[in-house]
VEXTI-957804 format. One line per 8 residues: number of its first residue (from 1); their letters; for each residue z, y, x of N, C-alpha, C. Coordinates in steps of 0.001 Angstrom, whole numbers, plus 500000, padded with zeros to 6 digits. Each point is the difference from the previous one (the first is absolute). Layout:
# VEXTI-957804
NUM> a> Z,Y,X,Z,Y,X,Z,Y,X; ...
//
This chain:
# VEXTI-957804
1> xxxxxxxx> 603522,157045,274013,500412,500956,501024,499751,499371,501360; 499877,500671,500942,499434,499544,501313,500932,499959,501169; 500499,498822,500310,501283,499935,500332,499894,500604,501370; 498976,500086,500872,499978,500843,501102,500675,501061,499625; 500101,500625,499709,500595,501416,499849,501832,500153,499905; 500555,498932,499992,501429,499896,500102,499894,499800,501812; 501728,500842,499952,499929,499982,501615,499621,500606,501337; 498837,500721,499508,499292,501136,500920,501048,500442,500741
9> xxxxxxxx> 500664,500016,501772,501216,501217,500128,499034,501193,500697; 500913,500941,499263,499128,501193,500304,499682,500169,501244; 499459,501104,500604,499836,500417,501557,501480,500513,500576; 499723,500123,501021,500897,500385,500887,500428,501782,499791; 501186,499846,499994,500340,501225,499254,499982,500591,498609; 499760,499339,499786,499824,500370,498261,501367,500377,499203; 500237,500553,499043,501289,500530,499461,500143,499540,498898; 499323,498816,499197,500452,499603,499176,500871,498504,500040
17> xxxxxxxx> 500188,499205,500967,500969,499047,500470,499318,498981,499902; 500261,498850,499939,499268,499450,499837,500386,498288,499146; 499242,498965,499731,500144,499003,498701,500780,499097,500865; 500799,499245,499304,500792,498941,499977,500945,499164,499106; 500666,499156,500208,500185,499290,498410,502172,500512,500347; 499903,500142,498791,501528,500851,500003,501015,498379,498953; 501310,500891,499593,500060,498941,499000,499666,499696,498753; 498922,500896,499451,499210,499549,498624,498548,499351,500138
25> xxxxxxxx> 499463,499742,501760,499300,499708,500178,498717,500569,500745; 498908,500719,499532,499223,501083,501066,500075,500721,498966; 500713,501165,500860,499759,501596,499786,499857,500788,501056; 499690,501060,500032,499778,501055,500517,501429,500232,500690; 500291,500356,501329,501207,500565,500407,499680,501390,500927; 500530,500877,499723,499945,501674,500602,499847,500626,498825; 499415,501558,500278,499667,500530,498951,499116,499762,498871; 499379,498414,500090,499210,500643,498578,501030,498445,499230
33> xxxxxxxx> 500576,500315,499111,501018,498865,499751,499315,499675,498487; 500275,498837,499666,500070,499533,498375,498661,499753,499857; 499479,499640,500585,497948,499785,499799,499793,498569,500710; 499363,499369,499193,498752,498952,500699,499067,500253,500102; 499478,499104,501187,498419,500823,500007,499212,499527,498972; 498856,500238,499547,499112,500009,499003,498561,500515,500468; 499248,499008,499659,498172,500262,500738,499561,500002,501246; 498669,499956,500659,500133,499437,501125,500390,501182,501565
41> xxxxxxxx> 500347,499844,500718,499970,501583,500837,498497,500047,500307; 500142,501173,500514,498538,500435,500416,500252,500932,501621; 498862,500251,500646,499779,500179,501058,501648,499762,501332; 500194,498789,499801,500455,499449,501024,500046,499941,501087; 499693,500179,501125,498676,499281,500716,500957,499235,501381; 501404,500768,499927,501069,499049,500897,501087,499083,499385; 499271,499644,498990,501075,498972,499380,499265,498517,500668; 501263,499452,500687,499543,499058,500624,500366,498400,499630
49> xxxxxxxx> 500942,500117,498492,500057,498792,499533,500584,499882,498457; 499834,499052,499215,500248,500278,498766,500610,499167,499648; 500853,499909,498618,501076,498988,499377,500161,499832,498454; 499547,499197,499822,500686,500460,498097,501372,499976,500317; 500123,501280,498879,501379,500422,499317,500744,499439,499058; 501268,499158,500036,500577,499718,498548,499821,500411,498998; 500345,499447,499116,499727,500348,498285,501323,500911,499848; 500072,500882,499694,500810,500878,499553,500878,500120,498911
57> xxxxxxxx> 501372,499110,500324,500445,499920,498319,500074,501172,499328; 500294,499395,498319,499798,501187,499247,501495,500286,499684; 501054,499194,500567,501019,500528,499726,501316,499854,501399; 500504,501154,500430,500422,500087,501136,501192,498655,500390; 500095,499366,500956,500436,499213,500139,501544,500362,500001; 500524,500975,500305,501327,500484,500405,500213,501798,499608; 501115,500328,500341,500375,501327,499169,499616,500461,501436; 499641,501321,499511,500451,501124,501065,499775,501021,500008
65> xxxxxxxx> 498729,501028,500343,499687,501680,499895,499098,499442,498569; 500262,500651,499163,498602,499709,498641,498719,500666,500355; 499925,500623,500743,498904,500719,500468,498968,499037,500240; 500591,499027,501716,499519,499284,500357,499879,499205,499211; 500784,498999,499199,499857,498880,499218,498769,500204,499315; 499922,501242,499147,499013,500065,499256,498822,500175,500682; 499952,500986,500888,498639,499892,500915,499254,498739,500929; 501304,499203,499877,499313,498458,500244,499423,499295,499222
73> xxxxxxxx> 500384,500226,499066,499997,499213,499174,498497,500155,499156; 499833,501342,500275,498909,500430,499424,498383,499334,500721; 499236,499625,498963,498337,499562,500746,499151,500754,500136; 499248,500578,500859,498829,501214,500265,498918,498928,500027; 499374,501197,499836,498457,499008,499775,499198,501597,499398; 498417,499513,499505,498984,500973,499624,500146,500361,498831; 500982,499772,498988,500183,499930,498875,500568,501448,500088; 500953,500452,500451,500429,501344,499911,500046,500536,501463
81> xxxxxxxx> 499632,501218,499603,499566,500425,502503,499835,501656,499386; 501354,500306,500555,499843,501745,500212,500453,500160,501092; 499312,500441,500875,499638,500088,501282,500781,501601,500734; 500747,499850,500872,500495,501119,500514,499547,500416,501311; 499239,500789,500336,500304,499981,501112,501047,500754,501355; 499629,499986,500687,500901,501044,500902,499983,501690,499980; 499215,500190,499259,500068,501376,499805,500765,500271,498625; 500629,498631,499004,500535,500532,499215,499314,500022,498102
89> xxxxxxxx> 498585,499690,501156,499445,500090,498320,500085,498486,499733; 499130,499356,498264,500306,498928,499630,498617,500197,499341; 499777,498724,500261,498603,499556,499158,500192,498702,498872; 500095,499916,499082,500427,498597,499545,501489,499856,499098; 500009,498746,500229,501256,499790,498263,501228,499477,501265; 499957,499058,501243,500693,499776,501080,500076,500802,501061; 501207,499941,501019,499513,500478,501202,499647,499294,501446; 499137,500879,500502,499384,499376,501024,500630,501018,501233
97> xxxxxxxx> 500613,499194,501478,500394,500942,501198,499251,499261,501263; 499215,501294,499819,499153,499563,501727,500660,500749,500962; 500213,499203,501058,501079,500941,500922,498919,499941,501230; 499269,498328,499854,499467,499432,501177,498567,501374,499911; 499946,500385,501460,498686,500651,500084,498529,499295,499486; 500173,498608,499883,498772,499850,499505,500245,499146,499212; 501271,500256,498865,500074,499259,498993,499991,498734,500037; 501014,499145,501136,499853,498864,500120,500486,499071,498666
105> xxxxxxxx> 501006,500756,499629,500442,499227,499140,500367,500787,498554; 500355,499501,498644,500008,500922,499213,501014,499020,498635; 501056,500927,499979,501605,499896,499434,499387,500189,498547; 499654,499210,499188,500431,500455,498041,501072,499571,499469; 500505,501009,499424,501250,499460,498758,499059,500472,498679; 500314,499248,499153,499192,499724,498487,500416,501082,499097; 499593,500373,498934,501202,500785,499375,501415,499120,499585; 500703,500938,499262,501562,499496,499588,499795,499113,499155
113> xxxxxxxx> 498385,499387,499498,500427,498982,498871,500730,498425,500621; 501098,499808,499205,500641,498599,500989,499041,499194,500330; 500040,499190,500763,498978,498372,500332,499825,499010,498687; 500646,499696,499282,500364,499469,498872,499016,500108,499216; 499726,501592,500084,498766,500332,498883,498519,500123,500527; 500216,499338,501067,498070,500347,501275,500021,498303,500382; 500430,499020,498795,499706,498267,500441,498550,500539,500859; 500447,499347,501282,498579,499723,501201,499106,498934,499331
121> xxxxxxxx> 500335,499208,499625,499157,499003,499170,500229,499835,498277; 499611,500600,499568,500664,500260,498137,499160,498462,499585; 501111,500015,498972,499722,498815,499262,499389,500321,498883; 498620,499404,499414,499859,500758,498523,500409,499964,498796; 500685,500827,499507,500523,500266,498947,499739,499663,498653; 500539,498635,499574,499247,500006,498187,500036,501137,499542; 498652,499877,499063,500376,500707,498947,500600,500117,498866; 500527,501413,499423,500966,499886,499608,499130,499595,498294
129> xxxxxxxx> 500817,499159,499623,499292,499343,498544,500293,500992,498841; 498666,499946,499610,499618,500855,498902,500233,499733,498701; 500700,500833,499047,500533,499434,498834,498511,499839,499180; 499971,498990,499121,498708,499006,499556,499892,501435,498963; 498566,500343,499864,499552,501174,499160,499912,499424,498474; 500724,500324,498999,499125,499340,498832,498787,500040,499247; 499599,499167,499453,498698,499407,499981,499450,501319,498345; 499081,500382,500783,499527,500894,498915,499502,499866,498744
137> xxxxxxxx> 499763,500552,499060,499263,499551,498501,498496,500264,500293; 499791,499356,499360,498394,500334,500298,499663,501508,498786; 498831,500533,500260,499872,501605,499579,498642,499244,498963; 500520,500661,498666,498980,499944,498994,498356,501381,500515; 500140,500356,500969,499262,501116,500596,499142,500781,499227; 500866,500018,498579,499390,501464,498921,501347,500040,499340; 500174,501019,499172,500580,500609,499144,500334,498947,498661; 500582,498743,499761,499797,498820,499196,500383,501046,498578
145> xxxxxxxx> 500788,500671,499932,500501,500791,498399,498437,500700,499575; 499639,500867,500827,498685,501011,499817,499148,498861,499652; 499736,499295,500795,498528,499052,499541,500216,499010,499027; 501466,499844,499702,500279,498955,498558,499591,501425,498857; 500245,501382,500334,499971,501043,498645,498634,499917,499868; 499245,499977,501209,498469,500706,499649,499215,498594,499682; 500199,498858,499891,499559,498873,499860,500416,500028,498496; 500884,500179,499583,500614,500066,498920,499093,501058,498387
153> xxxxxxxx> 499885,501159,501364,499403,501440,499063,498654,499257,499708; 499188,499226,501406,498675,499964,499921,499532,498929,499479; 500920,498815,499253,499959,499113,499497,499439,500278,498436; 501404,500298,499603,499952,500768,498670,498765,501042,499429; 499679,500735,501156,498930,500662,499191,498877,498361,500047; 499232,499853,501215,499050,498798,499457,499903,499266,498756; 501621,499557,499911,500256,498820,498835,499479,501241,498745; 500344,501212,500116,500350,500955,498704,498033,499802,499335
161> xxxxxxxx> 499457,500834,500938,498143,499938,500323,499542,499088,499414; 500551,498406,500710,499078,499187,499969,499720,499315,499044; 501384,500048,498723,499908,498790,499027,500013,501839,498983; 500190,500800,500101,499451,501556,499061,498681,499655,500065; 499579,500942,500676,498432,500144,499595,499623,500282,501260; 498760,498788,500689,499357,499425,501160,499141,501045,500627; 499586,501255,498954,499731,501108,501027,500983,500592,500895; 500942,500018,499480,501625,500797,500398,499707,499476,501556
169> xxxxxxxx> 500082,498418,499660,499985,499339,501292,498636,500342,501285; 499316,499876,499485,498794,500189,500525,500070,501681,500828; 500316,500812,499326,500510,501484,500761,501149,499575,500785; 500679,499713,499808,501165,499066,501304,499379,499528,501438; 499195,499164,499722,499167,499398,501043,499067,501249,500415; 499010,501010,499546,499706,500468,500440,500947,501176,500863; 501030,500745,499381,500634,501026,501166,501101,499180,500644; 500231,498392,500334,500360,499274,501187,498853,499930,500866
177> xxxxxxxx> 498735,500259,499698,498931,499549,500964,499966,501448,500829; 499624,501207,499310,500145,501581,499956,500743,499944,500973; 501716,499753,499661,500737,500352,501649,499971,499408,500699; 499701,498766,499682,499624,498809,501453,498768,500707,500791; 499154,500187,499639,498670,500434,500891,500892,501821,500756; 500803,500883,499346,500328,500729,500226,500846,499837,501205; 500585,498728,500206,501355,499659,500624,499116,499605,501550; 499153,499126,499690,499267,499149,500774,498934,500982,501230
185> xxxxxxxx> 499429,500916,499216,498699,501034,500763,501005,501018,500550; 501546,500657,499586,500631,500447,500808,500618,499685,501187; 500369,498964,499896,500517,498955,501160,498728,499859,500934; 498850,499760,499768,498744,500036,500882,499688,501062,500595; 500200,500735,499379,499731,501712,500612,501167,500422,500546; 501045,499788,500126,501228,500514,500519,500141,499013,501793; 499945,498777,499368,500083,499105,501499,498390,499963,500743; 499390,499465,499123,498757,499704,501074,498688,501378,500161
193> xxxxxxxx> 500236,501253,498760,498875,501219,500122,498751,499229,499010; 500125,498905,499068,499297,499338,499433,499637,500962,498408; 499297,501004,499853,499657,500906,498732,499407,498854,498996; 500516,499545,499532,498936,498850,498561,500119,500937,498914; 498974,500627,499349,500092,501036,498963,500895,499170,498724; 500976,500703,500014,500946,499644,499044,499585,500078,498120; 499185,501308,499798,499453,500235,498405,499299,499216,500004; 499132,499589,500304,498528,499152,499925,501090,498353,499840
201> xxxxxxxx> 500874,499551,500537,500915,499080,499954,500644,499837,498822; 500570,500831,499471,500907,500585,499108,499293,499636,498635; 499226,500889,500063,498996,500018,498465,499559,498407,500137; 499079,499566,500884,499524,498865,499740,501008,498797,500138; 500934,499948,500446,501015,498952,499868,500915,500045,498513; 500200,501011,499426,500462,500290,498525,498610,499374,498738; 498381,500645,500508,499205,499369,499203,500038,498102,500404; 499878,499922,500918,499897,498387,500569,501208,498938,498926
209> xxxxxxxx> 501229,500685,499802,500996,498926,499376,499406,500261,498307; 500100,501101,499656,498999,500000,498709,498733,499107,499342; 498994,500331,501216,499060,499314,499849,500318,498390,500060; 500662,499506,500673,500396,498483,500326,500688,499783,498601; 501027,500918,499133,500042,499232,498652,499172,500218,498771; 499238,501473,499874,498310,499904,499181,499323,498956,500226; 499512,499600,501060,498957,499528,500201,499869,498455,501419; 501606,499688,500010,499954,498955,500962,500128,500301,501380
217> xxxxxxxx> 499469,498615,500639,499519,500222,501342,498823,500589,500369; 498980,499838,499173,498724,500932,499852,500017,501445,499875; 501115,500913,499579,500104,501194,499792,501185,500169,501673; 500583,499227,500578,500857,500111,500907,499028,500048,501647; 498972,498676,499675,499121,500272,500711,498932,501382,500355; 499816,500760,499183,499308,500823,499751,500704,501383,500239; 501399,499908,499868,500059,501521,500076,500955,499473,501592; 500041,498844,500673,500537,500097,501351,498837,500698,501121
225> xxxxxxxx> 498691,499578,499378,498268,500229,500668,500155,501750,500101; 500256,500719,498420,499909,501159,500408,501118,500962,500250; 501348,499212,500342,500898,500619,500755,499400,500236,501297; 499767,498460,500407,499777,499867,501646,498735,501380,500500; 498741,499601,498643,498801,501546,500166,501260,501188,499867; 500535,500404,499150,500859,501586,499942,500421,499946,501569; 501138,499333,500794,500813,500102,500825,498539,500364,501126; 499066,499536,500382,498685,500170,501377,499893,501449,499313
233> xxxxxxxx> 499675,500551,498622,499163,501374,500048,501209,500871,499934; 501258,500097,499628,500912,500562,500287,500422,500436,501180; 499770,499450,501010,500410,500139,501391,499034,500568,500288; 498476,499705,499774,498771,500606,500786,500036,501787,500081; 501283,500430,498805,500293,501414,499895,500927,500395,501247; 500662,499428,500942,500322,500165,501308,499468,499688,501405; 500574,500944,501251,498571,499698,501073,500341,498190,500095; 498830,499752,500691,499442,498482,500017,501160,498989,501267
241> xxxxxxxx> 501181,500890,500536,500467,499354,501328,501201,499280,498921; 500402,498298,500395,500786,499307,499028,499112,499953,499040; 499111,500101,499675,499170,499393,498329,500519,498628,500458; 499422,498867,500336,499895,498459,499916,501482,499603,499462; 500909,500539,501099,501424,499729,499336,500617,500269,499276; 499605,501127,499724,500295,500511,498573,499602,499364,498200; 498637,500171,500443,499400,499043,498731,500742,498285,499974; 500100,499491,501220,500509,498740,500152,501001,499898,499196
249> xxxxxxxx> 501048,500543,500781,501495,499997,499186,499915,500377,498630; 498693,500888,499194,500706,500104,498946,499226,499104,499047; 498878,499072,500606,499549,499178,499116,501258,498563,500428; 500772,500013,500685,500743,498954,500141,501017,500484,498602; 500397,501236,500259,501085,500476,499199,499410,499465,498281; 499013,500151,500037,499255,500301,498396,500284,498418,499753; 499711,499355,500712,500146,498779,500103,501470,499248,499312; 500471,500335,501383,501646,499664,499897,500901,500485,498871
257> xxxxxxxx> 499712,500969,499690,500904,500293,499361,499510,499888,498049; 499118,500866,499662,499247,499837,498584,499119,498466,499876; 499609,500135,500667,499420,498478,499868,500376,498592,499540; 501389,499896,501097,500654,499173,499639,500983,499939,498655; 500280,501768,499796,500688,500327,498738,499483,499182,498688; 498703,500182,500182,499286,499465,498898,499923,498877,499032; 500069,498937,501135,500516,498445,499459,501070,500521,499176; 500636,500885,500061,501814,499823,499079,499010,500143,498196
265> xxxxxxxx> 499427,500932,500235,499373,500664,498692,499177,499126,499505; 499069,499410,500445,499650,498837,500150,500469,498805,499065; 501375,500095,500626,500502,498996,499342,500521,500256,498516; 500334,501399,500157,500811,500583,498526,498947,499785,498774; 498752,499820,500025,498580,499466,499612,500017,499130,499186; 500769,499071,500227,499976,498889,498952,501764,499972,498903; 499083,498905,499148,500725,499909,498844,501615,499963,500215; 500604,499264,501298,501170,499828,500105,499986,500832,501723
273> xxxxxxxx> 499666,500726,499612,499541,501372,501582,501830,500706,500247; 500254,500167,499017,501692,500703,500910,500484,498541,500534; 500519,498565,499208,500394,499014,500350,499425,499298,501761; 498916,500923,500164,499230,499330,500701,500402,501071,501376; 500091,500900,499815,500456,501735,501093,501725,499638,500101; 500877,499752,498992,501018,499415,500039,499982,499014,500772; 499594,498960,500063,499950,498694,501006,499793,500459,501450; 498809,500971,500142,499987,500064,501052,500428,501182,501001
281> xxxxxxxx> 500966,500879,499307,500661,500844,500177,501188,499190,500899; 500647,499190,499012,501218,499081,499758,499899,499261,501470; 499270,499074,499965,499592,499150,501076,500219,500309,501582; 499350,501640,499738,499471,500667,501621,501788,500669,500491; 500478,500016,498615,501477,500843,500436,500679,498837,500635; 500037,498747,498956,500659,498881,500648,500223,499527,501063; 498278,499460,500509,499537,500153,501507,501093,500962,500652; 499600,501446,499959,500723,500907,500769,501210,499901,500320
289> xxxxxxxx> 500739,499205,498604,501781,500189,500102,500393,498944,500574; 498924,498741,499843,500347,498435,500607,499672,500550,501633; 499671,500259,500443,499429,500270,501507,500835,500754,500433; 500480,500736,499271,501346,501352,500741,501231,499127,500442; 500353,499579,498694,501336,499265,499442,500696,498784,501200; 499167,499400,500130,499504,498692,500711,499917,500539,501342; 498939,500979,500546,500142,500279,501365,501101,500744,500274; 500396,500615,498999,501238,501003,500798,501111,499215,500193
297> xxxxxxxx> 500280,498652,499022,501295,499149,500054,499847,498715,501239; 498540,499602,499763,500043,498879,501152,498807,500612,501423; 499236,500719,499820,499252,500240,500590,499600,500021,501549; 499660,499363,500684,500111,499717,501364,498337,499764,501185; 499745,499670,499424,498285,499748,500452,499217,501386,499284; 499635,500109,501249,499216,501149,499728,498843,499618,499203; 499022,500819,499161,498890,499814,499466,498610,500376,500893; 500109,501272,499832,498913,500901,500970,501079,500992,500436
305> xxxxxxxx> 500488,499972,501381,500415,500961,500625,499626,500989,500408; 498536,500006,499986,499386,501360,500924,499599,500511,498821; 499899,499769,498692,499479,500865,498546,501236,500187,499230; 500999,499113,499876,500931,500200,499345,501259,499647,500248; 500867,500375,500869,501158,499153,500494,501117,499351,499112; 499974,500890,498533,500580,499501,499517,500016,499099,499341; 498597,499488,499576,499535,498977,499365,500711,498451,501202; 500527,498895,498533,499937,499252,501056,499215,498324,499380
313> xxxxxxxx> 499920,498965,500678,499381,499043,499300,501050,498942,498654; 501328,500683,500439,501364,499459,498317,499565,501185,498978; 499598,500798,500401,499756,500919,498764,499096,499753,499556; 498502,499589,500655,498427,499555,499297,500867,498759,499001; 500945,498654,500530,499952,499345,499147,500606,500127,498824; 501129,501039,500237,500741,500517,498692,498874,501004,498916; 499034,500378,500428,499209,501097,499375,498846,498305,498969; 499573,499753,501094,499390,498380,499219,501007,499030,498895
321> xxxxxxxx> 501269,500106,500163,500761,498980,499054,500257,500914,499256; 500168,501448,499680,500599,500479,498929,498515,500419,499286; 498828,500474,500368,498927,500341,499177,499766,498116,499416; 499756,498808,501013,499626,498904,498903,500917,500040,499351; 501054,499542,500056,501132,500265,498452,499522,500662,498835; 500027,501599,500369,499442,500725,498937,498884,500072,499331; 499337,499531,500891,498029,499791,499728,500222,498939,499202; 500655,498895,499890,499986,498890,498939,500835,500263,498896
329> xxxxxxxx> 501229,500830,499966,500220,500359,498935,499172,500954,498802; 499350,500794,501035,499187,500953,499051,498488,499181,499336; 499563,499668,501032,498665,499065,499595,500766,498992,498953; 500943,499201,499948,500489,499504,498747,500187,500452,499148; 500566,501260,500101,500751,500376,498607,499548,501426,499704; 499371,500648,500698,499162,501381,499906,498725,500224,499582; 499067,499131,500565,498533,500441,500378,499777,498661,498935; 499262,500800,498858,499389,498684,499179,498926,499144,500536
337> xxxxxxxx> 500108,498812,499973,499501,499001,500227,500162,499650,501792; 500800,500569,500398,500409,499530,501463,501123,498718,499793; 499563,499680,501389,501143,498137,500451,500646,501178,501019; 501308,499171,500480,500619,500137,500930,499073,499566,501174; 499554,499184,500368,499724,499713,501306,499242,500953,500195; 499372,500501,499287,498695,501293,500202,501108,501523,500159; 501208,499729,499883,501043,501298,500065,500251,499425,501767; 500271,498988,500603,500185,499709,500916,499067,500331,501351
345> xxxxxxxx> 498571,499621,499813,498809,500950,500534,500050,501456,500005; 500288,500325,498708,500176,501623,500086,501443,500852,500675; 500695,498856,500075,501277,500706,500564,499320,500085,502367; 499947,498836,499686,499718,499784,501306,498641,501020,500411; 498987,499983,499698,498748,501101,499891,500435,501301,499904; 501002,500597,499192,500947,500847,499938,500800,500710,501106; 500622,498832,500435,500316,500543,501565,499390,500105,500741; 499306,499016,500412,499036,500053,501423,499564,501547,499655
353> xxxxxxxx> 498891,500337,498678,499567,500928,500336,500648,501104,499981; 501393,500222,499253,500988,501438,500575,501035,499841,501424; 499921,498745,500750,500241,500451,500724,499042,500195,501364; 498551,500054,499615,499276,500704,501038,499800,500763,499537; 500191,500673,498799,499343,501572,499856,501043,500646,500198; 501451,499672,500032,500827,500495,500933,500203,500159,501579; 499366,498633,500721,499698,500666,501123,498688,500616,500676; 499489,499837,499261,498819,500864,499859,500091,501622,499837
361> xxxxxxxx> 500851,500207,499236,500399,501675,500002,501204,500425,501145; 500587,498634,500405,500850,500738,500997,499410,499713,501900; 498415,499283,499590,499481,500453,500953,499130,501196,499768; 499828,500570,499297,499275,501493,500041,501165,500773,500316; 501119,499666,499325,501434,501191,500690,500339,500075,501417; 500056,498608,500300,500333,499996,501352,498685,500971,500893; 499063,499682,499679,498672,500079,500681,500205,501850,499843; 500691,500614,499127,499847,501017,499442,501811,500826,500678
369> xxxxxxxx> 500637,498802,500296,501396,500562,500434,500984,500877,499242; 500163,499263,498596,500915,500250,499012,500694,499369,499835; 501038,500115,498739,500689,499016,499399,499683,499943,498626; 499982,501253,499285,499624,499745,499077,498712,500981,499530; 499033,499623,499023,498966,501146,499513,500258,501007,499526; 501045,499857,498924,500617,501429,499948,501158,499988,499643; 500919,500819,499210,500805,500299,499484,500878,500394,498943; 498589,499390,498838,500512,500795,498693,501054,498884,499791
377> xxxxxxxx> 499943,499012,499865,500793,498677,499717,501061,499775,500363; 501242,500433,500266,501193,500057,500394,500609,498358,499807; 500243,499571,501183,499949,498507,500175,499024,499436,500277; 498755,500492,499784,499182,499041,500167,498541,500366,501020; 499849,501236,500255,499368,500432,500382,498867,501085,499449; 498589,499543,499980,498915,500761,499407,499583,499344,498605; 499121,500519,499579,499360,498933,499159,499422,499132,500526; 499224,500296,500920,498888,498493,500865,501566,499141,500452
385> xxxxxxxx> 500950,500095,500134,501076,499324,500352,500225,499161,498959; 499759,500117,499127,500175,498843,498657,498834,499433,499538; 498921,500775,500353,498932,498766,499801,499032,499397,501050; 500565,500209,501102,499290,498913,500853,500049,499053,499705; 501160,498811,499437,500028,498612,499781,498997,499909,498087; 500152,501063,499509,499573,499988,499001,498427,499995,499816; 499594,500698,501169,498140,500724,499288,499172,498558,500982; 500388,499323,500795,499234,498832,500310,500731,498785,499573
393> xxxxxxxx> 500587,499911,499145,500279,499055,499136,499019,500022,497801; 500051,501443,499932,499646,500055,499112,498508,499647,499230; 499042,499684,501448,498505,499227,499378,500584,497917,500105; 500964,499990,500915,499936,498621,499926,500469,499668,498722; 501347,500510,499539,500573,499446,498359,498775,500339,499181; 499107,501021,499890,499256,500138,498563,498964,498747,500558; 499575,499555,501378,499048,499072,500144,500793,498588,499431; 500933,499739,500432,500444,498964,499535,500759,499592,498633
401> xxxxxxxx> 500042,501204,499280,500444,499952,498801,498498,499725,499115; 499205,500267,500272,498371,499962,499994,499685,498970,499466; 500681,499185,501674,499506,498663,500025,500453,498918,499222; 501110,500247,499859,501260,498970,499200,499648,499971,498174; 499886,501552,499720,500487,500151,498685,498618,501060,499392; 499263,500367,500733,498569,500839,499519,500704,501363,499627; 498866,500826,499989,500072,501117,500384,500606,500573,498542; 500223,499404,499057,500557,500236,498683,499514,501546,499512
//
């Protein structure tokens, strides 16, 4: 505040009286009573000397009119200013009385809030302490009952197929491939406008897992060649704008999805072929449950944050110690003529490769801005939701089961 402005005496003649220090100190004496001044005056121009004003106690020194007491007592300033003037009207939350013709000087009283509650200098206030929030559970972030039932349902049939009769199985693998490509070319066409002819997919990804257990990798090779030919002349039946991307995506799809199916059938091929689809069924779940289990309980370091946030690097090692475990139990005591240490390679080979074909599919989601592919799977998602970690794992076990123990 600008201490010039205490003191101004008005002009000569003026009717509002004029400043001096009383016994509470400087107040106002005449008609404008109970006010300090507050802000600087303005157009002055015969004020011929100036003074600071006492500090204004906040509590009256002695009894007497309460009027006055309180109007001394009170501090003006810019904080509250409803302004009166001589005609009666009021501008503002204080009042203001110009009596002087040229407004030499100018009287505020504040509103009625006491002084007590307008500290001129406030002190800051701790804050007030916050009762400690408790510490949350961490979120299994699916449905854990639903995806223990349908893990459960979809278990049982495999096991039922696979050690029955190996065609059973083999139609299994083909209408998992069927809705995977179904799941996969909708999601493309819905987010990105990506048409990959779905029949031409369909048919030849159902012949592709067939052919891979007739006739090998040589019959797998052969009918992936004339998927990829069906999917180019299929499309050539629509106008030509999107051809490239179109054909692209669905020779990736033909790829990804039947292709890789194949190795499973593949494997069902030989003499100890369920023991061998069992192992590596077994293995890829393990992986999955060691990597969950582990990251959700200790999990702290991120893995790949920008592909998968939830992945973290305690879960890769829990997904690696529970597949070698199992990989050496089964190669011991499962897979004829396997060692453990060769279960130990396969556990570890095991993970690495399901857990990039897991983030591998949840960079096409992200890239694609989902969560999940679809929805038939209650808990779990789509079908491509259960075999991403599965369909690029499934040429490494039949390669390395290959290698260890021959193609039996």
């Amino acid at each position: 505040m600008n201490d010039s402005s205490w003191g101004a005496p008005p002009r000569a003649g003026s009717q509002a009286g004029y400043w001096g220090p009383n016994d509470h100190g400087a107040v106002p004496h005449g008609p404008v009573q109970g006010a300090a001044p507050a802000g600087p005056a303005y157009d002055a121009p015969e004020a011929q000397q100036t003074r600071p004003m006492p500090i204004v106690p906040d509590v009256p020194a002695h009894g007497g009119n309460q009027d006055d007491d309180r109007g001394a007592a009170r501090l003006g300033g810019p904080l509250f200013r409803d302004e009166t003037f001589r005609d009666g009207t009021s501008h503002g939350g204080t009042f203001r009385n110009e009596t002087s013709p040229a407004g030499a000087f100018r009287a505020e009283t504040p509103s009625a809030q006491p002084p007590a509650a307008v500290p001129q200098n406030p002190e800051p206030m701790p804050d007030a302490p916050q009762p400690a929030s408790a510490p949350q559970k961490k979120s299994a972030g699916r449905d854990l009952t639903a995806a223990i039932g349908v893990g459960v349902g979809l278990g049982a049939v495999i096991i039922a197929s696979l050690f029955v009769v190996k065609a059973v199985f083999v139609g299994v693998i083909a209408v998992a491939v069927v809705v995977g490509l179904w799941e996969l070319t909708s999601r493309l066409q819905e987010r990105k406008g990506i048409k990959a002819p779905l029949v031409p997919l369909a048919v030849g990804g159902a012949a592709m897992v067939v052919a891979g257990y007739v006739r090998g990798a040589e019959g797998a090779w052969v009918a992936m060649a004339l998927t990829a030919l069906a999917v180019l002349v299929w499309r050539m039946t629509e106008p030509p704008e999107g051809y490239l991307k179109d054909v692209t995506a669905g020779v990736f799809a033909a790829f990804y999805v039947p292709f890789l199916a194949t190795f499973v059938a593949m494997m069902l091929t030989a003499d100890d072929g369920a023991l061998r689809v069992m192992t590596f069924l077994l293995l890829t779940v393990v992986s999955d449950t060691g990597a969950y289990a582990v990251g959700w309980r200790f999990g702290k370091h991120k893995l790949a944050p920008r592909i998968s946030p939830g992945k973290t690097r305690e879960g890769l090692l829990g997904a690696v110690s529970f597949a070698m475990v199992v990989g050496a139990l089964c190669m011991e005591f499962v897979i004829e003529d396997g060692t453990w240490w060769q279960g130990l390679l396969l556990g570890l080979a095991v993970a690495a490769s399901a857990t990039l074909g897991d983030l591998g599919e949840s960079m096409i989601k992200r890239d694609l801005g989902i969560k999940d592919m679809g929805t038939l799977l209650p808990g779990h998602g789509g079908i491509m939701d259960r075999l991403d970690s599965l369909l690029p794992t499934a040429p490494v076990v039949w390669l390395l089961l290959v290698l260890f123990v021959g193609s039996g």
